[in-house]
DSSP file (Angstrom, degrees, kcal/mol; ACC not computed):
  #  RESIDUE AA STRUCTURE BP1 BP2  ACC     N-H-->O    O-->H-N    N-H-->O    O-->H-N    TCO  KAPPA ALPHA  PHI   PSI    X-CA   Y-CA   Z-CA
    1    1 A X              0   0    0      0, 0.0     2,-0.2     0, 0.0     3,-0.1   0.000 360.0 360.0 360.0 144.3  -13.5  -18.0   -1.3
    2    2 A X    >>  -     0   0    0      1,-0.1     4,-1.8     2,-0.1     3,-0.6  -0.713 360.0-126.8 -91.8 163.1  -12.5  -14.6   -2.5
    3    3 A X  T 34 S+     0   0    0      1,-0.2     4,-0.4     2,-0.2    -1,-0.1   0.937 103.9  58.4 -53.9 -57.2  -15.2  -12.6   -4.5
    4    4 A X  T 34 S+     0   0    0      1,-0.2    -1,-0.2     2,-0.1     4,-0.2   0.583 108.1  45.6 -89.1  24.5  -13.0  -12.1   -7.4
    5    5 A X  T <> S+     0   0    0     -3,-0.6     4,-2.8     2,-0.1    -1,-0.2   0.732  92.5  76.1 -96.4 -36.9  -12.6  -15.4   -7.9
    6    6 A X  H  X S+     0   0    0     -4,-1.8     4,-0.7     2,-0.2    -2,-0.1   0.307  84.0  55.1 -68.4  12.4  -15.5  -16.7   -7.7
    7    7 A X  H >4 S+     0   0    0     -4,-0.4     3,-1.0    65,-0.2     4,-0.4   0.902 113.9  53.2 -83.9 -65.8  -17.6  -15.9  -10.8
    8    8 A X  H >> S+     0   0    0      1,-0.3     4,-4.1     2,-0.2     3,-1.7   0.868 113.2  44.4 -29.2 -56.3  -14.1  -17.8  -12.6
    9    9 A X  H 3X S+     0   0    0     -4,-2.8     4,-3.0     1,-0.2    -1,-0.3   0.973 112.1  48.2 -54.4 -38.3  -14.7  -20.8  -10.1
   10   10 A X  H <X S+     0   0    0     -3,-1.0     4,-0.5    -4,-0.7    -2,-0.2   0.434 115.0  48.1 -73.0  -5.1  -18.4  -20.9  -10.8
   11   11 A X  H <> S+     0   0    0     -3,-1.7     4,-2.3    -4,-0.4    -1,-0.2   0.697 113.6  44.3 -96.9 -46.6  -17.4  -20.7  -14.7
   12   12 A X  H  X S+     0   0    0     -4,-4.1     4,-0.8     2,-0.2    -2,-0.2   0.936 114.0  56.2 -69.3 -38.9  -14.7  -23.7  -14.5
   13   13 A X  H >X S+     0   0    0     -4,-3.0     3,-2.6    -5,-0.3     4,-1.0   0.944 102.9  55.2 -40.3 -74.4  -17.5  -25.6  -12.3
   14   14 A X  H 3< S+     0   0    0     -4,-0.5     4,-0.4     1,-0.4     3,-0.3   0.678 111.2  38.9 -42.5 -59.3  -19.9  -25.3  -15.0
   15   15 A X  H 3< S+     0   0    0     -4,-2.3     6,-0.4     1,-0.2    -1,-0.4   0.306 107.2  62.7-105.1  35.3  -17.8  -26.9  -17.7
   16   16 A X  H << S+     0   0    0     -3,-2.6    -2,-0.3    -4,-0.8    -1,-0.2   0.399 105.6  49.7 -46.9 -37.3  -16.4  -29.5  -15.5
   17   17 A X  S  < S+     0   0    0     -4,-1.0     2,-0.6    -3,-0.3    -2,-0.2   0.504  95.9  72.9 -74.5 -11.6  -20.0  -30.6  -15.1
   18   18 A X  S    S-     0   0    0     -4,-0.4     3,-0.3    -5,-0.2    -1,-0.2  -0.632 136.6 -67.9-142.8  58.9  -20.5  -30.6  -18.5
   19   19 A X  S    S-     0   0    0     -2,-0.6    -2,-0.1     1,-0.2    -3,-0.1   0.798  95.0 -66.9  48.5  37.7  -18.3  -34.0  -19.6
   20   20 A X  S    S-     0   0    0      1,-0.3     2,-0.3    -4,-0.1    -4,-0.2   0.887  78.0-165.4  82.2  44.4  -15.0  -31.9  -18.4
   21   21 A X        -     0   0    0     -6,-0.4    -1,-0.3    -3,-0.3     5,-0.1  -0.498   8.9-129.3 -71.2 129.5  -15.2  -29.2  -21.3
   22   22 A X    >>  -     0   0    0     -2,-0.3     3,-3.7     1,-0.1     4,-1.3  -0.127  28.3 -94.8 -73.4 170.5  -12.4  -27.0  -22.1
   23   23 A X  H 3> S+     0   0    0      1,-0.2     4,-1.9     2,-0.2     5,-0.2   0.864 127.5  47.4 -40.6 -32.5  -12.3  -23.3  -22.5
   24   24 A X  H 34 S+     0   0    0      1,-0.2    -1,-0.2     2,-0.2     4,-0.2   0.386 102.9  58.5-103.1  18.7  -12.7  -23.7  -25.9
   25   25 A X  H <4 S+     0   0    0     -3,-3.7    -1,-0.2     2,-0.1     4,-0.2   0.859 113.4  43.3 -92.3 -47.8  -15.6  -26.1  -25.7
   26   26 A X  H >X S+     0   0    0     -4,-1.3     3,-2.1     1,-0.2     4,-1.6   0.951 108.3  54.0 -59.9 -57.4  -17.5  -23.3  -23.7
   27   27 A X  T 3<>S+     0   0    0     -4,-1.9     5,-2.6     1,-0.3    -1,-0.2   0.925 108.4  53.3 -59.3 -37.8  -16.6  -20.4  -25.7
   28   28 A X  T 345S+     0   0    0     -5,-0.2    -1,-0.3     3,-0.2    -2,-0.2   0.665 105.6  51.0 -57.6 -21.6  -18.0  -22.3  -28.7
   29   29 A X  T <45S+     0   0    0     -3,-2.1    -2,-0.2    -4,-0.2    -1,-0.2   0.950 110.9  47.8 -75.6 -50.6  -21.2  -23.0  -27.2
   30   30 A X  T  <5S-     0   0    0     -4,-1.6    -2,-0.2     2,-0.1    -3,-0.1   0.166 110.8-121.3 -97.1   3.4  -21.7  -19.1  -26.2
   31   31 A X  T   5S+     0   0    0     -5,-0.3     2,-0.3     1,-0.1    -3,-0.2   0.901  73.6 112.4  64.9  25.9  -20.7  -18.4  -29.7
   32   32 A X  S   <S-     0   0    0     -5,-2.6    -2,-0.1    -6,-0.2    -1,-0.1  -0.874  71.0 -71.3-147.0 161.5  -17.5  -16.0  -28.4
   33   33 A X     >  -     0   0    0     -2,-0.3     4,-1.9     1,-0.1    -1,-0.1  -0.024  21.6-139.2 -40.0 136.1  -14.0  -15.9  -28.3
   34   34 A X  H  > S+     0   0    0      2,-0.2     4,-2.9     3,-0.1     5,-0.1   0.833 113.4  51.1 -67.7 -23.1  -12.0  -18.2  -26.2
   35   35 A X  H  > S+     0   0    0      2,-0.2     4,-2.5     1,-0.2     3,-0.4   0.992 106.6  53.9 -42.8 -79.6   -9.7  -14.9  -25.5
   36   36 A X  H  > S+     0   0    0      2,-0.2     4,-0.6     1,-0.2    -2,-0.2   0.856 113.5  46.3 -44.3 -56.2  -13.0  -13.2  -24.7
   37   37 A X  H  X S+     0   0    0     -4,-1.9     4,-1.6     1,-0.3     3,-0.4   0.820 106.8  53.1 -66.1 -33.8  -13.6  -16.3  -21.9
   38   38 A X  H  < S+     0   0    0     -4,-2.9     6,-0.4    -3,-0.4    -1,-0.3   0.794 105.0  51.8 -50.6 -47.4  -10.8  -16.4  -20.6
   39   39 A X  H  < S+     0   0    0     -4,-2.5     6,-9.9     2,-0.2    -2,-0.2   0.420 107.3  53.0 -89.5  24.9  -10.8  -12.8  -19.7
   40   40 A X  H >< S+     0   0    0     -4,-0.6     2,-5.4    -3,-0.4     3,-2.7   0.798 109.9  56.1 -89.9 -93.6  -14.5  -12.9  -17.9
   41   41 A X  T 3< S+     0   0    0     -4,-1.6    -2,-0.2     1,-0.4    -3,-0.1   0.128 107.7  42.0 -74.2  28.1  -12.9  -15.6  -16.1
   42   42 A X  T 3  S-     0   0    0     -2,-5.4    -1,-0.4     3,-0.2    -3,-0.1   0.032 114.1-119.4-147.7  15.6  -10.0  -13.6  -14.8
   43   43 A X  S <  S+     0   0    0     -3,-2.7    -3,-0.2    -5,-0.1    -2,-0.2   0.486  82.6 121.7  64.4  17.9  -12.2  -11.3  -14.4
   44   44 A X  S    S+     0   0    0     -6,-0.4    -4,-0.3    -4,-0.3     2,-0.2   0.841  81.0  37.6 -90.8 -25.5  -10.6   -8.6  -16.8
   45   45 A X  S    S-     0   0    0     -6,-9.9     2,-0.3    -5,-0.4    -3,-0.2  -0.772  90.4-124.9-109.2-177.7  -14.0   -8.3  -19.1
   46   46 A X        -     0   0    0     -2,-0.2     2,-0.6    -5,-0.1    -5,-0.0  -0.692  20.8 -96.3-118.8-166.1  -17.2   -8.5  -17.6
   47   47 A X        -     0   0    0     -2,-0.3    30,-0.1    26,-0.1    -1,-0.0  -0.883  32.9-144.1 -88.2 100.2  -20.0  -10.5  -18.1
   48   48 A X     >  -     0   0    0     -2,-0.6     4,-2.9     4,-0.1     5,-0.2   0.138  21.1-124.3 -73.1 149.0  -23.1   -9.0  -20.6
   49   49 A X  H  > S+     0   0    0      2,-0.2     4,-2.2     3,-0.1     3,-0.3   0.977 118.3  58.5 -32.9 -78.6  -26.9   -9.8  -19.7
   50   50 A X  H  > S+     0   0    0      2,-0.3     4,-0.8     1,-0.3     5,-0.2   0.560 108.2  44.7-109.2 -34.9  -27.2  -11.2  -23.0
   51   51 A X  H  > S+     0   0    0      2,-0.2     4,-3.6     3,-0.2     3,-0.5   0.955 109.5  54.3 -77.4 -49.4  -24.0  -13.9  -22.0
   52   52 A X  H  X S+     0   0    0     -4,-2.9     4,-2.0    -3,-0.3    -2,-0.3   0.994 115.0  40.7 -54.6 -66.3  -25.5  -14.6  -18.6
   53   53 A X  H  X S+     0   0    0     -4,-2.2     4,-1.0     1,-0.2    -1,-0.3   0.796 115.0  50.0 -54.5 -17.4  -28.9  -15.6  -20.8
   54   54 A X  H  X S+     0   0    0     -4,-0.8     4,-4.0    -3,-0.5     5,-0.2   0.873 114.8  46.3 -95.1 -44.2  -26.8  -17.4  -23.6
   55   55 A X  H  X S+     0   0    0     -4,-3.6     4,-1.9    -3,-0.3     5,-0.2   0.988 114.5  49.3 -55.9 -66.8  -25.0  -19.3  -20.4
   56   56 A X  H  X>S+     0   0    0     -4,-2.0     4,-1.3     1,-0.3     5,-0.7   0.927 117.4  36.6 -52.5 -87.9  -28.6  -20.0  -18.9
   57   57 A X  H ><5S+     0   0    0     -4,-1.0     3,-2.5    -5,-0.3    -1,-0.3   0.952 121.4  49.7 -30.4 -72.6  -30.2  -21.4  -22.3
   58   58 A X  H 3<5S+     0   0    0     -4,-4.0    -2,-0.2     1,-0.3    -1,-0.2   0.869 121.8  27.9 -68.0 -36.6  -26.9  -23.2  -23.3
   59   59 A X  H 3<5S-     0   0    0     -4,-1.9    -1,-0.3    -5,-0.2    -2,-0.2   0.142 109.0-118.9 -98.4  -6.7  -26.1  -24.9  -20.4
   60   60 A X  T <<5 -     0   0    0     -3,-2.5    -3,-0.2    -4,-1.3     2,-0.1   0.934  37.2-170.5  44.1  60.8  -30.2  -25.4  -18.8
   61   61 A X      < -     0   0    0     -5,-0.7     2,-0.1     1,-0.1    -1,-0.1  -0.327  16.7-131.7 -82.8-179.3  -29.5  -23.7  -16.1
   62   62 A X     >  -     0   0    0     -2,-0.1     4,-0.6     1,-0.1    -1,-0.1  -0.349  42.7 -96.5 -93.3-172.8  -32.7  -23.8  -13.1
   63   63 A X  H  > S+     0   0    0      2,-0.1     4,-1.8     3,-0.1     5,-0.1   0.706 124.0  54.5 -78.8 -36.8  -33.6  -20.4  -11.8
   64   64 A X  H  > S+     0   0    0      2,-0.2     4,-2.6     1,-0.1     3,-0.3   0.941 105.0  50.5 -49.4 -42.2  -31.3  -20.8   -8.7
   65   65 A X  H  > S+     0   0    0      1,-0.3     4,-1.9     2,-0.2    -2,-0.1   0.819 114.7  47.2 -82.2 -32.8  -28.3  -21.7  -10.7
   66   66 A X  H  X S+     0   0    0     -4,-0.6     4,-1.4     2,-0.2    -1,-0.3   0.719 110.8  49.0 -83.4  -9.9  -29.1  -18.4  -12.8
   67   67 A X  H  X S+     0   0    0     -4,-1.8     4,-4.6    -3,-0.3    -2,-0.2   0.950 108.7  56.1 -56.1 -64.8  -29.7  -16.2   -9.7
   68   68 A X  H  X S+     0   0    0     -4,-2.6     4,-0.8     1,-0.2     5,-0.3   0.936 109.2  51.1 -29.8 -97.9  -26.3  -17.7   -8.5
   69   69 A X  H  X S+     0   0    0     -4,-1.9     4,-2.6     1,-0.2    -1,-0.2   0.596 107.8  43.8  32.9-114.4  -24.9  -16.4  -11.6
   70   70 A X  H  X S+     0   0    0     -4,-1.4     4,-2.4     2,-0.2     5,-0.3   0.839 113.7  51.2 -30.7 -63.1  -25.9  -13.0  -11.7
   71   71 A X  H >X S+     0   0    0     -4,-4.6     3,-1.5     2,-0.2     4,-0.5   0.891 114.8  45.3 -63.3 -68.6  -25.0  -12.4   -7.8
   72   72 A X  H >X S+     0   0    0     -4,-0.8     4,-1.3     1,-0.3     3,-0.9   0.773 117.0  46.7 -37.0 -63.4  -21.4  -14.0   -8.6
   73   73 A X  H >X S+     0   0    0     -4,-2.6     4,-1.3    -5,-0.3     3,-0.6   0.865 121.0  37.1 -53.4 -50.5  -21.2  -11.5  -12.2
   74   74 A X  H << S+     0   0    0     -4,-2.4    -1,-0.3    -3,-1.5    -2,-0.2   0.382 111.8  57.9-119.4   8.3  -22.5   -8.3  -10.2
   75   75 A X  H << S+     0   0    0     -3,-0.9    -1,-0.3    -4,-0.5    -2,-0.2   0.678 121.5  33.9 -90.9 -42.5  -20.2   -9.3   -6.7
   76   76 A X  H << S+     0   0    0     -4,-1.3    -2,-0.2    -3,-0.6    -3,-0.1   0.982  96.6  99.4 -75.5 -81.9  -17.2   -9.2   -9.5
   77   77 A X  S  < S-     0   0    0     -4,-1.3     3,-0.1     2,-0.1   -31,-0.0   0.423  72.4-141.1  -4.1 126.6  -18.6   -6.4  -11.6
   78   78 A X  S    S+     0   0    0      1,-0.2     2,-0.3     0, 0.0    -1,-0.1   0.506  93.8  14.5 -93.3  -6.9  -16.7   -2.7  -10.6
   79   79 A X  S    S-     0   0    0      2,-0.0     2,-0.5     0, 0.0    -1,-0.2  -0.996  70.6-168.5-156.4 175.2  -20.4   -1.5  -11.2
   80   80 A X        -     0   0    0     -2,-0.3     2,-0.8    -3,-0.1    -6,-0.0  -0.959  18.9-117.9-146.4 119.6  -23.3   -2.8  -11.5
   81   81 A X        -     0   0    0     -2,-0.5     2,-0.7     1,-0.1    -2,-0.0  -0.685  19.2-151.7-101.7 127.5  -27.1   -1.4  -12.7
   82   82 A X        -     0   0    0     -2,-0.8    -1,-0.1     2,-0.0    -2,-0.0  -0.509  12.4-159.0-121.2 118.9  -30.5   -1.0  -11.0
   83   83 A X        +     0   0    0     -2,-0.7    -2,-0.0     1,-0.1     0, 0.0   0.198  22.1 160.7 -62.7 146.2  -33.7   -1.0  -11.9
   84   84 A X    >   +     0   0    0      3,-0.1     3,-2.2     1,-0.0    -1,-0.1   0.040  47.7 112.7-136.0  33.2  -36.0    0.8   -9.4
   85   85 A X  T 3  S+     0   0    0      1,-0.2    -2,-0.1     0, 0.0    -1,-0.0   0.800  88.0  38.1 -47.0 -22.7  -38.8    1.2  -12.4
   86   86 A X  T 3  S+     0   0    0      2,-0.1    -1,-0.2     0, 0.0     2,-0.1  -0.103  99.6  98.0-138.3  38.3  -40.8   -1.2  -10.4
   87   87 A X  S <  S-     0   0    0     -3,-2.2     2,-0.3     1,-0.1     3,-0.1  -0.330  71.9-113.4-100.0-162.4  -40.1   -0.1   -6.3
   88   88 A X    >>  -     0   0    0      1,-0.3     4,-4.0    -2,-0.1     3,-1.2  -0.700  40.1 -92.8-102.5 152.5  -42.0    1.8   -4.3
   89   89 A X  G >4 S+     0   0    0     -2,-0.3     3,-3.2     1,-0.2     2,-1.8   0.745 127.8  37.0 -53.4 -92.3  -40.6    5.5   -3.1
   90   90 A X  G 34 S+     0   0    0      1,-0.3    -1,-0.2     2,-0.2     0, 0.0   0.130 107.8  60.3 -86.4  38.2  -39.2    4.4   -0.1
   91   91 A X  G <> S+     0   0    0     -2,-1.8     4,-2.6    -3,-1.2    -1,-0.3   0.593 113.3  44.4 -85.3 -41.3  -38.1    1.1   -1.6
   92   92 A X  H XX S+     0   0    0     -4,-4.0     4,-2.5    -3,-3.2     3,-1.3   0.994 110.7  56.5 -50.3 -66.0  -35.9    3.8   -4.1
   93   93 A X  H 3> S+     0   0    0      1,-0.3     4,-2.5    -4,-0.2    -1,-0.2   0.775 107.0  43.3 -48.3 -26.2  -35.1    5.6   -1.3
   94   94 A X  H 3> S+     0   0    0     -5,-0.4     4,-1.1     1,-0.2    -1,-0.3   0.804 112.8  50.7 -97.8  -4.5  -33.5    2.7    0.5
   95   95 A X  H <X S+     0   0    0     -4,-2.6     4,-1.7    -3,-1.3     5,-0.3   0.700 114.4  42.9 -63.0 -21.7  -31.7    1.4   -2.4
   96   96 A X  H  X S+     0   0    0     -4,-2.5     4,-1.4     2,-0.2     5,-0.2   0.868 114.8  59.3 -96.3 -23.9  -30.1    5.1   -3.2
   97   97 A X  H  X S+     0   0    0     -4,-2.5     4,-3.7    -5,-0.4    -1,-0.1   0.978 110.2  36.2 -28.0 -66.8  -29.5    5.3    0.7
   98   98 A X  H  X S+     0   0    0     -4,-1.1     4,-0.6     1,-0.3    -1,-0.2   0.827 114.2  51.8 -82.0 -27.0  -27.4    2.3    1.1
   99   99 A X  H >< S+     0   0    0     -4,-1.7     3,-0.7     2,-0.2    -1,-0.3   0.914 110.3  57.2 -80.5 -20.3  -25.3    2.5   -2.2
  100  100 A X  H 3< S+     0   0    0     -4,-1.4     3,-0.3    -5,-0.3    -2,-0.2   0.971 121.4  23.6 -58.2 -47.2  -24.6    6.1   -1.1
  101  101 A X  H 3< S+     0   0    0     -4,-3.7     4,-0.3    -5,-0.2    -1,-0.3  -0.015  85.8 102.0-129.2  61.3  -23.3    5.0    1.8
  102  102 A X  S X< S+     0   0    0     -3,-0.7     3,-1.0    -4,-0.6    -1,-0.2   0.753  76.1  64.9 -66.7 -32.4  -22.1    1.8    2.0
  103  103 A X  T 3  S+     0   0    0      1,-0.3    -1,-0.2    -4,-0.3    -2,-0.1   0.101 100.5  53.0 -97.2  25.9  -18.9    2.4    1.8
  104  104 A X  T 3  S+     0   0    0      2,-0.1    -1,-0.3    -3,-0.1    -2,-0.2   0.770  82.9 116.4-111.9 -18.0  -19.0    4.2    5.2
  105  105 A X    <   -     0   0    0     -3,-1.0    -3,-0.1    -4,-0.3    -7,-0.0  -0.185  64.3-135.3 -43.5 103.0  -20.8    1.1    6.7
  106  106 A X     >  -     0   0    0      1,-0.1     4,-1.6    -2,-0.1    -1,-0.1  -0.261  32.2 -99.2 -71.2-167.0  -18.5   -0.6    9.5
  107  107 A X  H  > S+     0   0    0      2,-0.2     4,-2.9     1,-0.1    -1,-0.1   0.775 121.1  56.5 -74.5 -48.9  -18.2   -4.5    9.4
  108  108 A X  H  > S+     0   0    0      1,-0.2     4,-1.7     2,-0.2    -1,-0.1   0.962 110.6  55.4 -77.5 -31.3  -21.2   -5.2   12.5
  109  109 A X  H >> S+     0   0    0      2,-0.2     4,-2.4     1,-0.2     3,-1.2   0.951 106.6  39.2 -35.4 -79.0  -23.3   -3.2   10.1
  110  110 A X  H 3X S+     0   0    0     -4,-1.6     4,-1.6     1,-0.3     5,-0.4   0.857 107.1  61.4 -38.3 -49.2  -23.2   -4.7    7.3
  111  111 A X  H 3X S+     0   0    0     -4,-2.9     4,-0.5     2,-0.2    -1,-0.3   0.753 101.4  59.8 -15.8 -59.4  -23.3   -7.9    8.9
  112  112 A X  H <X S+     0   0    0     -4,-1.7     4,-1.6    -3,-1.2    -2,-0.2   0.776 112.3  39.1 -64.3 -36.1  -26.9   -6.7   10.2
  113  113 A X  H  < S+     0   0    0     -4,-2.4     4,-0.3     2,-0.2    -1,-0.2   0.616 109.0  54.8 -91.4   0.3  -28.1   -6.2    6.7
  114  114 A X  H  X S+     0   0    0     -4,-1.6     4,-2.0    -5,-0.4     5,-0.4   0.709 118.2  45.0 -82.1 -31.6  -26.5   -9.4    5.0
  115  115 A X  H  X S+     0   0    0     -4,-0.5     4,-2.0    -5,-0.4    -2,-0.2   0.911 118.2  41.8 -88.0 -28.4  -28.5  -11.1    8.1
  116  116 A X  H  X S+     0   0    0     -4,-1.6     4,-0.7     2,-0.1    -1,-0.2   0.798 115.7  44.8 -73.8 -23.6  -31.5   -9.2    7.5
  117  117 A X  H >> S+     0   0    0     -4,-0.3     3,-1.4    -5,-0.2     4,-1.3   0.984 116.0  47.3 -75.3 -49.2  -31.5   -9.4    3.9
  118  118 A X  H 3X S+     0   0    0     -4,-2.0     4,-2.8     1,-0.3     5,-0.3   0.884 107.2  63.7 -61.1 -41.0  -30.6  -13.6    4.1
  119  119 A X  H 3X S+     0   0    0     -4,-2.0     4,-0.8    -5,-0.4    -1,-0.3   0.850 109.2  38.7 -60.1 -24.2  -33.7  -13.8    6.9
  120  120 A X  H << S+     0   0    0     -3,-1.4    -2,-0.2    -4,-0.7    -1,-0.2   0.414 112.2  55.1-117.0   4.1  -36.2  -12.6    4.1
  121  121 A X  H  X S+     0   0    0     -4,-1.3     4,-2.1    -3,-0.2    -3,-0.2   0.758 108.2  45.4 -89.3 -32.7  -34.9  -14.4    1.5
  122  122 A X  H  < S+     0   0    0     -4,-2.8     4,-0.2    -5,-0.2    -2,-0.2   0.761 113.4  53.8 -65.3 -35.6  -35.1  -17.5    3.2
  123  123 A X  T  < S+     0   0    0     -4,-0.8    -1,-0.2    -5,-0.3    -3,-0.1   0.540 106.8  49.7 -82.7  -1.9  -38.7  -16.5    4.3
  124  124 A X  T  4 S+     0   0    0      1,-0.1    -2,-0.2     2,-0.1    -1,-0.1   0.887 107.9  59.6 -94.2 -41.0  -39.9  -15.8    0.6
  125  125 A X     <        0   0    0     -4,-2.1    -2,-0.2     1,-0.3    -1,-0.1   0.658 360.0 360.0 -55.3 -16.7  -38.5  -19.1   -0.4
  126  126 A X              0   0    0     -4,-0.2    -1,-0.3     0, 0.0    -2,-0.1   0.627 360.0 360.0 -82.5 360.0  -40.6  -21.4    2.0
């Protein structure tokens, strides 16, 4: 699936599940434009905190489904903010590391930290 589609799929899913509501069923739940949803879902506006919680709440999402979410919204997102109020120093440092230079990063590299990162998510989950 491409990235910047997939917040859009994960949007159309969502009221598909939800007795095959149209755009203008959602945007009326979330209290916003259908203009406004449509262009989240085409990815031309982005998607607030404050929507993601209004999504979460209207729609009774679990904590996976809002995780899902979020990673979809900030995988789209042309930036993206992060707190490191509550790392360690060299937890900062290796977040300001790697967005500094990610984009220098070949392909088997990354690879090794998508596998490292997925290996200790999977081990926090058990």
């Amino acid at each position: 699936m491409q990235i910047d589609k997939a917040l859009s799929i994960y949007l159309k899913r969502l009221r598909l599940d939800h007795n095959d509501e149209r755009l203008i069923d959602m945007a009326n739940k979330l209290n916003i434009s259908q203009s406004f949803l449509s262009a989240i879902e085409s990815g031309k506006r982005n998607l607030s905190d404050k929507l993601v919680q209004k999504i979460v709440e209207v729609y009774g999402l679990d904590e996976m489904a809002e995780r899902e979410l979020i990673h979809l919204r900030d995988l789209t997102s042309h930036k993206i903010n992060v707190t490191l109020e509550n790392l360690e120093k060299e937890q900062k440092e290796t977040v300001v590391q790697f967005l500094s230079n990610v984009k220098d990063l070949d392909e088997k590299s990354l690879e090794k930290i998508n596998l490292i990162i997925k290996e200790h998510k999977s081990d926090s989950e058990k």
